[in-house]
ChimeraX commands (.cxc) that place a marker at each C-alpha (Angstrom):
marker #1 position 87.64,106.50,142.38 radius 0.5
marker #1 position 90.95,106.26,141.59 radius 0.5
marker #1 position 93.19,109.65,140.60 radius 0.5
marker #1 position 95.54,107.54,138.71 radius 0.5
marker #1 position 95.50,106.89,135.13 radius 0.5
marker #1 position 94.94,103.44,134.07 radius 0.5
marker #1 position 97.80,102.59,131.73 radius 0.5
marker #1 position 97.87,99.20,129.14 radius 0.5
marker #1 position 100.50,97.82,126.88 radius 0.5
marker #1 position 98.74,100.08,124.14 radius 0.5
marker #1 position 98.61,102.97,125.80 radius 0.5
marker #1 position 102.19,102.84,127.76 radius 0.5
marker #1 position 104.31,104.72,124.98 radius 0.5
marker #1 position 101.89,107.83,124.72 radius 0.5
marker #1 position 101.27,107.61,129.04 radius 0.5
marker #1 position 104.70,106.33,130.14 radius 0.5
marker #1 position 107.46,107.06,127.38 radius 0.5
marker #1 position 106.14,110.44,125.69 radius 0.5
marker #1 position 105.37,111.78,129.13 radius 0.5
marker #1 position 107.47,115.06,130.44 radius 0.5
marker #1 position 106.84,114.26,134.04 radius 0.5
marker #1 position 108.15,111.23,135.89 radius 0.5
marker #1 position 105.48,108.42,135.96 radius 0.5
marker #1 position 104.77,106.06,139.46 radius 0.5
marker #1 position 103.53,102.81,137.78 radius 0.5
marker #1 position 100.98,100.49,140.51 radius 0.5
marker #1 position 101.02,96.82,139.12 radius 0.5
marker #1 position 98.15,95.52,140.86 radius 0.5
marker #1 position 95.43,92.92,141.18 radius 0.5
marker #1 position 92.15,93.06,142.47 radius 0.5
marker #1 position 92.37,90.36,143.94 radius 0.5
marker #1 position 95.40,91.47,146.30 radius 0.5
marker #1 position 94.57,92.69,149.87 radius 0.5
marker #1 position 98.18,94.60,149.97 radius 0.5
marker #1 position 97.27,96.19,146.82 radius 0.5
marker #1 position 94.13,97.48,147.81 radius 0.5
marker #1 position 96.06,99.06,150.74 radius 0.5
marker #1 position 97.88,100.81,148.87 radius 0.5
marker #1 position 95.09,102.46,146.53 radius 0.5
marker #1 position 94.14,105.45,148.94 radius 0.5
marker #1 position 97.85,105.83,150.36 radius 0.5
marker #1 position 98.55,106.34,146.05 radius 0.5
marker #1 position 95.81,108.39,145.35 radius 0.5
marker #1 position 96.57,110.72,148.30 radius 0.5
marker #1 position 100.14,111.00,147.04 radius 0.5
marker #1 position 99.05,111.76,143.71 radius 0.5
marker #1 position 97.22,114.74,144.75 radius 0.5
marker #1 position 100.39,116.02,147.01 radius 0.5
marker #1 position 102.66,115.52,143.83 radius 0.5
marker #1 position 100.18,116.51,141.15 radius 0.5
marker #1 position 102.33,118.72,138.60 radius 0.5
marker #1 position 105.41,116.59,139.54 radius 0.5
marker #1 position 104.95,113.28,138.74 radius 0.5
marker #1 position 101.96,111.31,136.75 radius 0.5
marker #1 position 100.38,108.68,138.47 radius 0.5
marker #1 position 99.20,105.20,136.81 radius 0.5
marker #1 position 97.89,101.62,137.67 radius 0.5
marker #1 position 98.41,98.81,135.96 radius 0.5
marker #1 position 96.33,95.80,136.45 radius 0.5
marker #1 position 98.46,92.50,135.99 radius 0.5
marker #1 position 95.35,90.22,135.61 radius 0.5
marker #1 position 94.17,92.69,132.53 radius 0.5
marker #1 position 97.39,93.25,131.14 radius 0.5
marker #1 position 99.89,90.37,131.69 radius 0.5
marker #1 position 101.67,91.21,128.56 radius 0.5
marker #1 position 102.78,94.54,130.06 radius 0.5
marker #1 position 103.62,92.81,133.57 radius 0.5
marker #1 position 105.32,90.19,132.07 radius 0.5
marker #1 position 107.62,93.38,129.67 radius 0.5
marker #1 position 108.79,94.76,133.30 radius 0.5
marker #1 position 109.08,90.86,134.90 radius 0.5
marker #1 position 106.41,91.71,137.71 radius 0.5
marker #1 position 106.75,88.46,140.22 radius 0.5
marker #1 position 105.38,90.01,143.18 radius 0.5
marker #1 position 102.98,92.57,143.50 radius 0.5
marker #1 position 102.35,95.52,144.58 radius 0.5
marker #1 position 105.00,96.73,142.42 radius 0.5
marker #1 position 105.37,100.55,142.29 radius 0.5
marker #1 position 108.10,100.94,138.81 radius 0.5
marker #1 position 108.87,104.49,138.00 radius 0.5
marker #1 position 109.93,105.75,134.84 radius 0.5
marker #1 position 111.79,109.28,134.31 radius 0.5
marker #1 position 112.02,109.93,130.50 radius 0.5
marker #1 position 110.43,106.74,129.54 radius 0.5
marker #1 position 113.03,104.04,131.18 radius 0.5
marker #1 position 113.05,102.66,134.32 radius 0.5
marker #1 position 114.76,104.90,137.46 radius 0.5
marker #1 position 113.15,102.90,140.08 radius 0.5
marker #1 position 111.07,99.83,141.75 radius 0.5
marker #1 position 109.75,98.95,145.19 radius 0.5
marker #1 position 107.87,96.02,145.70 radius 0.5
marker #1 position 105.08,95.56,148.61 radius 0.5
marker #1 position 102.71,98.02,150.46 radius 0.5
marker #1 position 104.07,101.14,152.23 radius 0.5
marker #1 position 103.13,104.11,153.90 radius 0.5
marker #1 position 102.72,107.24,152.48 radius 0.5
marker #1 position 105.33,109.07,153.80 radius 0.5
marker #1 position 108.07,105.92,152.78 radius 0.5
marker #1 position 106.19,106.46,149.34 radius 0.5
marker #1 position 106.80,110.11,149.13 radius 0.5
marker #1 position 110.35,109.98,150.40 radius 0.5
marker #1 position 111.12,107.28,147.64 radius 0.5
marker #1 position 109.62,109.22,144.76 radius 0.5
marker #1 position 111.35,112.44,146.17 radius 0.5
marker #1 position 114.63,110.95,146.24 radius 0.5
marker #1 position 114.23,108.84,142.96 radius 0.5
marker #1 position 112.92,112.33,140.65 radius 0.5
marker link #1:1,2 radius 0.2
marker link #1:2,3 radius 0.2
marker link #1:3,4 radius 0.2
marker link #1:4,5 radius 0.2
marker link #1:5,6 radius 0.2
marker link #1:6,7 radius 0.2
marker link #1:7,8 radius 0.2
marker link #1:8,9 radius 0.2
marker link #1:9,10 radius 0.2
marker link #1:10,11 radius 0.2
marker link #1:11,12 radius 0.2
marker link #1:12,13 radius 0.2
marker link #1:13,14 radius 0.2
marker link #1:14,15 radius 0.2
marker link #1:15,16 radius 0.2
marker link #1:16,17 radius 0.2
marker link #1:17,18 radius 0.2
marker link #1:18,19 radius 0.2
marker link #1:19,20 radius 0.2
marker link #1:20,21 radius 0.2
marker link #1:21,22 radius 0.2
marker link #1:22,23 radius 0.2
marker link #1:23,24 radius 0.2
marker link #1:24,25 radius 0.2
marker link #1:25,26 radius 0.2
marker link #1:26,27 radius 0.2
marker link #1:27,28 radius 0.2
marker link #1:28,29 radius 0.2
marker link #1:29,30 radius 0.2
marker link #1:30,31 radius 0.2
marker link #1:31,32 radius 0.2
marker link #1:32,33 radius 0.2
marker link #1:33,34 radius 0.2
marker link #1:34,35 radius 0.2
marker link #1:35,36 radius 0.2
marker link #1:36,37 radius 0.2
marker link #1:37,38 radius 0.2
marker link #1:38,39 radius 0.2
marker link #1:39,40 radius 0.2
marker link #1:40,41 radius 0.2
marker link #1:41,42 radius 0.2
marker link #1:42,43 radius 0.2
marker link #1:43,44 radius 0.2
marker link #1:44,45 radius 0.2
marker link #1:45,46 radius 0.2
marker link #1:46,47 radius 0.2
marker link #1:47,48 radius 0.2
marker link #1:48,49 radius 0.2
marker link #1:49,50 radius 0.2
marker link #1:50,51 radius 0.2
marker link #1:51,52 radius 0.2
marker link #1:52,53 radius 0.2
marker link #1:53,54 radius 0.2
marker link #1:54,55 radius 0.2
marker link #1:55,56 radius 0.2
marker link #1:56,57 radius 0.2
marker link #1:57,58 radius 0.2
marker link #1:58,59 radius 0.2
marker link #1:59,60 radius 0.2
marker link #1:60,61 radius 0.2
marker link #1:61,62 radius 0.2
marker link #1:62,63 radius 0.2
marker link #1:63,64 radius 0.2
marker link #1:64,65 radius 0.2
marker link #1:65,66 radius 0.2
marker link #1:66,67 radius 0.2
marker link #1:67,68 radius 0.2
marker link #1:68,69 radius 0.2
marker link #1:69,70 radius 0.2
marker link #1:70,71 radius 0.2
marker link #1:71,72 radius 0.2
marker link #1:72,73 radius 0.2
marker link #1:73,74 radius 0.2
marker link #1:74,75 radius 0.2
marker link #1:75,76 radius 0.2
marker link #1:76,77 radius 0.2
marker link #1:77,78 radius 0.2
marker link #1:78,79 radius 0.2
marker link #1:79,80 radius 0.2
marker link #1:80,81 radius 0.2
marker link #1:81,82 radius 0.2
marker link #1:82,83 radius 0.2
marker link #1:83,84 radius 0.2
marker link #1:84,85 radius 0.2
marker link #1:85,86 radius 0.2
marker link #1:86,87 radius 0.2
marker link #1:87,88 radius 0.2
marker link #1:88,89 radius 0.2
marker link #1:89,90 radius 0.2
marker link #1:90,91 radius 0.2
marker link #1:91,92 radius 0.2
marker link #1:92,93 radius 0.2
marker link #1:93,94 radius 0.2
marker link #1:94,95 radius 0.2
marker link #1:95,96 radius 0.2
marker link #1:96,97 radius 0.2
marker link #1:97,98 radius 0.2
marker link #1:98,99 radius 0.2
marker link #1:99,100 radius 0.2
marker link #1:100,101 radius 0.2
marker link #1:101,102 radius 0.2
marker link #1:102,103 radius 0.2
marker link #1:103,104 radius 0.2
marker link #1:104,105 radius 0.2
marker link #1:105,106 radius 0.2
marker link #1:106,107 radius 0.2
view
């Protein structure tokens, strides 16, 4: 099971915009293999950064209201938000260690 919050168009204001911490956004499918690559490479990065930054998934078959908000074309799509706006996006599967670098630098 996932460690990351699942986050919707109703609940993005109180996850994503109220937040205090940075929050990693994972627009995802099901359906996509590079996605499901990435699930235990985010949940394992959650855990090293727990305290530090929120993690969240958002599924863009579920919620295409919210994809369509941030203009998600491609996806994976990893979007995060410092103080409720956008400070960052990478698109496509990684490693953790490019995934930890990239949050570091971008909080």
């Amino acid at each position: 099971m996932s460690s990351a919050m699942e986050v919707t168009a109703a609940s993005f204001d109180a996850d994503v915009v109220k937040s205090e911490l940075p929050v990693l956004l994972d627009f995802f499918a099901d359906w996509c293999m590079p996605c499901k690559m990435m699930s235990p490479v985010l949940d394992e990065a959650a855990g090293e950064r727990a305290g530090k930054v929120v993690f969240g998934k958002v599924n863009t078959e579920n919620d295409p209201e919210l994809a369509s908000r941030f203009g998600i074309t491609s996806i994976p799509c990893l979007i995060l938000f410092k103080g409720g706006s956008e400070a960052g996006r990478r698109v496509g599967a990684c490693s953790k260690d490019e995934l930890l670098a990239w949050v570091d630098e971008s909080i």
